[in-house]
C-alpha positions in Angstrom: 0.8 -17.1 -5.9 1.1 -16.2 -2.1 -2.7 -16.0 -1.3 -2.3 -14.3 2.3 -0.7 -11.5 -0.4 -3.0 -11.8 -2.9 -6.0 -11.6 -1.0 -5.3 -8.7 1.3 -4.7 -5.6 1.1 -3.1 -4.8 4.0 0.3 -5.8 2.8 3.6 -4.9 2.4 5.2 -4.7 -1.1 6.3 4.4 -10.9 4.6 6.9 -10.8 4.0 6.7 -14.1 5.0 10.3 -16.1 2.5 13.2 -15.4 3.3 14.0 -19.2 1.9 10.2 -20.7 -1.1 10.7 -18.7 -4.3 11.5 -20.6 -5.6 15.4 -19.0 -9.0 13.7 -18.3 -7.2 11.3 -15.7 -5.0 13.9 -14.4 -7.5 16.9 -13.9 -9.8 14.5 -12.3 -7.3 12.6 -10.1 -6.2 16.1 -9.0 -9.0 17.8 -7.8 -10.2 13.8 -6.1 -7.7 12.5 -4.0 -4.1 13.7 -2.3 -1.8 11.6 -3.7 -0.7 10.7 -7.1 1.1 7.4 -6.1 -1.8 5.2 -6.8 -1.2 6.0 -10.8 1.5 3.2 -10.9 -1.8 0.9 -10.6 -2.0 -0.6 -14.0 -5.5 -1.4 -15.1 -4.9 -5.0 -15.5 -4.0 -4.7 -11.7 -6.1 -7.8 -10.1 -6.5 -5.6 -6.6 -4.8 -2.5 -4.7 -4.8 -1.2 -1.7 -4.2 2.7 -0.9 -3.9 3.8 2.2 -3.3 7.5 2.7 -1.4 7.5 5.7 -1.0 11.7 5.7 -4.8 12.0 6.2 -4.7 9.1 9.0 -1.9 10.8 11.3 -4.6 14.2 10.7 -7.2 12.2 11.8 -4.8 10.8 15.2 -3.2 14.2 15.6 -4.9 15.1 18.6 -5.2 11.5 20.5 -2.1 10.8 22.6 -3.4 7.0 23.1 -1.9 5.0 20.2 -3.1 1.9 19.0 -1.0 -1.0 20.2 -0.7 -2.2 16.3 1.5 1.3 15.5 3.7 0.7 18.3 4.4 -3.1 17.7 4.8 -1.8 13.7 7.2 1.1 14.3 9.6 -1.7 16.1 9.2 -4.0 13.7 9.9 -1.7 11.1 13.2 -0.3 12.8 14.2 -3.8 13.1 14.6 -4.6 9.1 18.6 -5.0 8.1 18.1 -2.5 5.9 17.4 0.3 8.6 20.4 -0.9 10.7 22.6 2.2 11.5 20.6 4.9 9.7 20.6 8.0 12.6 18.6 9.9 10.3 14.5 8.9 9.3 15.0 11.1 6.1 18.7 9.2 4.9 16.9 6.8 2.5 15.1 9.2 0.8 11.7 7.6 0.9 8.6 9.2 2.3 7.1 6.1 4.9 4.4 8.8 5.9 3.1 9.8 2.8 1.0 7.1 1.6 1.2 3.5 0.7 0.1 1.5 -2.3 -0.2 -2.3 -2.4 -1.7 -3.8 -5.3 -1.4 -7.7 -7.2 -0.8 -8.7 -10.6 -0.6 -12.6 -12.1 3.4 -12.0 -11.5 3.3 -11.3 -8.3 2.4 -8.6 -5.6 3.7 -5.2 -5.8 4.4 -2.2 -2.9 4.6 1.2 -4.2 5.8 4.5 -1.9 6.9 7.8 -2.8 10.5 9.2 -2.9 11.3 12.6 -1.5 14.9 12.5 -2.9 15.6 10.1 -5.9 19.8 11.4 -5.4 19.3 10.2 -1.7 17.4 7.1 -2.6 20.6 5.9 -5.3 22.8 6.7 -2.3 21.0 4.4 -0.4 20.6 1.5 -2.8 24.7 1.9 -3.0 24.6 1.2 0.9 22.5 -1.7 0.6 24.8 -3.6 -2.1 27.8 -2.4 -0.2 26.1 -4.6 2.7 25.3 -7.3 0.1 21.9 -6.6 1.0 20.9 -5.5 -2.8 22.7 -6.7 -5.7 23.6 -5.7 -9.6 21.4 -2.6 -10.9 20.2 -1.9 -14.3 18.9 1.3 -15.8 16.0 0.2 -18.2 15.4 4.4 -19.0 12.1 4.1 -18.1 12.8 3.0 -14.8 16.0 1.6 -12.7 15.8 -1.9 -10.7 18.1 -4.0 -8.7 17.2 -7.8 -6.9 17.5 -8.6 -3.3 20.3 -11.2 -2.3 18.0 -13.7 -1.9 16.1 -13.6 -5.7 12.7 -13.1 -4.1 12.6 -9.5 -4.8 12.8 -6.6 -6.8 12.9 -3.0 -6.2 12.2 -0.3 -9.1 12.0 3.4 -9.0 11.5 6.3 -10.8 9.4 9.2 -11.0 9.2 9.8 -6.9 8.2 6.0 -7.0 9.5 3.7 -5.2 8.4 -0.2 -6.6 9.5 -3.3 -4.8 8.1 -6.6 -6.7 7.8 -10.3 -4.8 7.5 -12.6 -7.7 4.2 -14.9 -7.4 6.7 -17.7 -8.2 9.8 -18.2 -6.8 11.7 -19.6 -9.3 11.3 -16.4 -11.4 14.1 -15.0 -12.7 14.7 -11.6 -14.0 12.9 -11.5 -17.1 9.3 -11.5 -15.0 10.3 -8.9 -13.2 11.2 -6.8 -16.1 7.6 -7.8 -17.8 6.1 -6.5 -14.5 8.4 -3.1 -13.8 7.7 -2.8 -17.7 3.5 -2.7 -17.1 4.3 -0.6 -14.1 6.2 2.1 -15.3 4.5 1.7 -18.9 4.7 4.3 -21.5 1.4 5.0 -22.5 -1.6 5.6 -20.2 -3.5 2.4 -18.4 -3.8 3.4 -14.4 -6.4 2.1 -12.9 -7.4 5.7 -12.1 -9.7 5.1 -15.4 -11.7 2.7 -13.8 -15.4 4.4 -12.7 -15.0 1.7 -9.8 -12.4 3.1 -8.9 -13.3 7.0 -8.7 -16.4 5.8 -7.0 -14.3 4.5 -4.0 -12.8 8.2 -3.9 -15.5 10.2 -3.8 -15.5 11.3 0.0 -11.8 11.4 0.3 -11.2 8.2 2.0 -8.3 7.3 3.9 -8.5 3.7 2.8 -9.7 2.4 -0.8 -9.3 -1.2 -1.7 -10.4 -2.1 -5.2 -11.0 -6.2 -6.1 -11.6 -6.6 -9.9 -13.3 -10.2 -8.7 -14.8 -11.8 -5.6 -12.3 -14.1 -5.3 -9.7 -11.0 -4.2 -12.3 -9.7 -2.1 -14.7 -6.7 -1.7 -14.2 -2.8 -3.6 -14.8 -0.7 -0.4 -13.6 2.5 1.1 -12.9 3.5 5.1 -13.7 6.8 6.4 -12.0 7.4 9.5 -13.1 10.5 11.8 -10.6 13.1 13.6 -10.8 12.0 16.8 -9.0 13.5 20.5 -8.4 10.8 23.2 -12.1 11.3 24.9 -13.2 10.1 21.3 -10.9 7.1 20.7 -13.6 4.4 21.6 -16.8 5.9 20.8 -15.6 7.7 16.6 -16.3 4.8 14.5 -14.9 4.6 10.7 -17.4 4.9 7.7 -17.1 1.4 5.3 -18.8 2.2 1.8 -19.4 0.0 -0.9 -20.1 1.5 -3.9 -20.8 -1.7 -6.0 -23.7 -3.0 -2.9 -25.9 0.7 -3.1 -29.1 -0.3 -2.2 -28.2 -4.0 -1.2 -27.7 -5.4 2.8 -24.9 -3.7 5.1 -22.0 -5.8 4.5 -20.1 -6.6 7.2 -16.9 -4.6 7.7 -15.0 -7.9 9.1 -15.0 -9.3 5.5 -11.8 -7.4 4.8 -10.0 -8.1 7.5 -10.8 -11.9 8.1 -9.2 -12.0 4.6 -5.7 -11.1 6.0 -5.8 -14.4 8.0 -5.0 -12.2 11.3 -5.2 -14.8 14.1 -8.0 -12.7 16.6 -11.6 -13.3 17.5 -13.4 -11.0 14.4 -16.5 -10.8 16.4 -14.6 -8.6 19.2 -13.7 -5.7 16.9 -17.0 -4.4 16.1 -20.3 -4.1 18.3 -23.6 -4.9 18.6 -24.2 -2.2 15.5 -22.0 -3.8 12.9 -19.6 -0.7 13.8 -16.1 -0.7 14.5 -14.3 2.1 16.1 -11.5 4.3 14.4 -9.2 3.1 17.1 -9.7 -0.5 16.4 -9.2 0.1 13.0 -6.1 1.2 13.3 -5.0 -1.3 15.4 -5.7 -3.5 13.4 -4.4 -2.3 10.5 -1.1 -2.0 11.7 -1.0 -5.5 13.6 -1.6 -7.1 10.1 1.0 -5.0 7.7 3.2 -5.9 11.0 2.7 -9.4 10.1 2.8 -9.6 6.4 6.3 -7.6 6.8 7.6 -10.2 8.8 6.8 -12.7 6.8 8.1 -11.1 4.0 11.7 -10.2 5.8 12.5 -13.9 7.0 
């Protein structure tokens, strides 16, 4: 398994049916958290990532200083083949400012994002393969999935989900990525929204959760961030809670990020305090999904 994928979150690459899901789950997920995109998380899920990008463009609405990272992102992103010629952000039909879900399995590492139009979406898919950049396409009813060109890839949606799967092994064929979709887009209830762990993370409506079922895939921690204007952007630091540590020593908030293998002197990014501003955060957020895209899209 890719272990720069594996062992960040910060990465790049369903919903399961409202009506499958037990009413306990739902009723609590609804009233805790914005977005029901993290339910494609099965419970066997070995780590995920959710980042809640609506509530962190809130919390930059009024600073007019972005974070280097978002800009070097933004062109990164409108560089991938597959946004060549689109005039329109809202053609493919997926929502890239909604949130984001990352999470790994034993097969492989998945990237989950919401659809706003799944009529939209299928017209896209058709551009793609008419571009040879997606090929074949088979509806499974419970979900629909096609392979990149290049056999390193899958991408499955249904539901306002949007599922792309990279394999753990490369010479995977199709049959593990129809185990996987299957455990994604499962019948019968198993989010990872059962886990207490999990709900723990949520409990102050952070924009970040990242959930490790073991040490080896890191730390279960949250990020707060603050609203901030530009006269706060280097003094509003971002809130790191560990629910599994209560009552232990602060844990460093560079544990995370020196996981993603991001070349950059750790020690610079927080102070003397052990604190790390909302701004660097960002940055740095962004500077490492930049890289793990690019990685991913060679």
């Amino acid at each position: 398994m890719d272990k720069g994928f594996r062992r960040i979150a910060f990465t790049i690459m369903g919903l399961t049916a409202l009506t499958v899901i037990s009413v306990g789950v739902y009723l609590w997920y609804n009233f805790n958290a914005r977005s029901r995109l993290v339910l494609v998380v099965p419970s066997t899920a070995q780590w995920f990532l959710h980042v809640q990008t609506k509530l962190l463009r809130g919390d930059f609405s009024a600073s007019t200083t972005a974070p280097e990272g978002i800009d070097v992102l933004r062109k990164t992103v409108a560089a991938l083949p597959i946004f060549q010629g689109m005039k329109d952000a809202g053609e493919p039909g997926i929502a890239l400012y909604s949130d984001v879900v990352s999470f790994g399995m034993p097969e492989g590492q998945f990237l989950a994002l919401s659809i706003t139009s799944e009529e939209r979406f299928k017209t896209f898919m058709k551009s793609l393969k008419k571009r040879n950049l997606l090929k074949g396409g088979i509806d499974k009813g419970r979900y629909f999935y096609a392979e990149f060109p290049s056999g390193k890839a899958y991408v499955a949606f249904k539901y306002k989900a949007l599922v792309i799967f990279k394999p753990g092994d490369s010479r995977c064929d199709y049959h593990v990525a129809e185990s996987a979709f299957d455990q994604v887009f499962a019948e019968k209830t198993h989010t990872m929204m059962q886990n207490s762990t999990v709900q723990a993370l949520y409990e102050d409506e952070p924009e970040v959760v990242f959930y490790s079922s073991a040490p080896a895939f890191g730390l279960s921690q949250s990020l707060d961030f603050p609203t901030i204007n530009n006269e706060q952007a280097v003094s509003s630091y971002v809130k790191f809670a560990y629910p599994g540590k209560k009552g232990e020593l602060p844990v460093s908030p560079l544990m995370l990020v020196a996981k993603a293998g991001y070349p950059i002197e750790l020690e610079k990014s927080i102070d003397k305090e052990n604190r790390m501003t909302a701004q660097t955060a960002l940055d740095l957020m962004a500077k490492i999904l930049d890289l793990k895209i690019r990685e991913i899209a060679k």
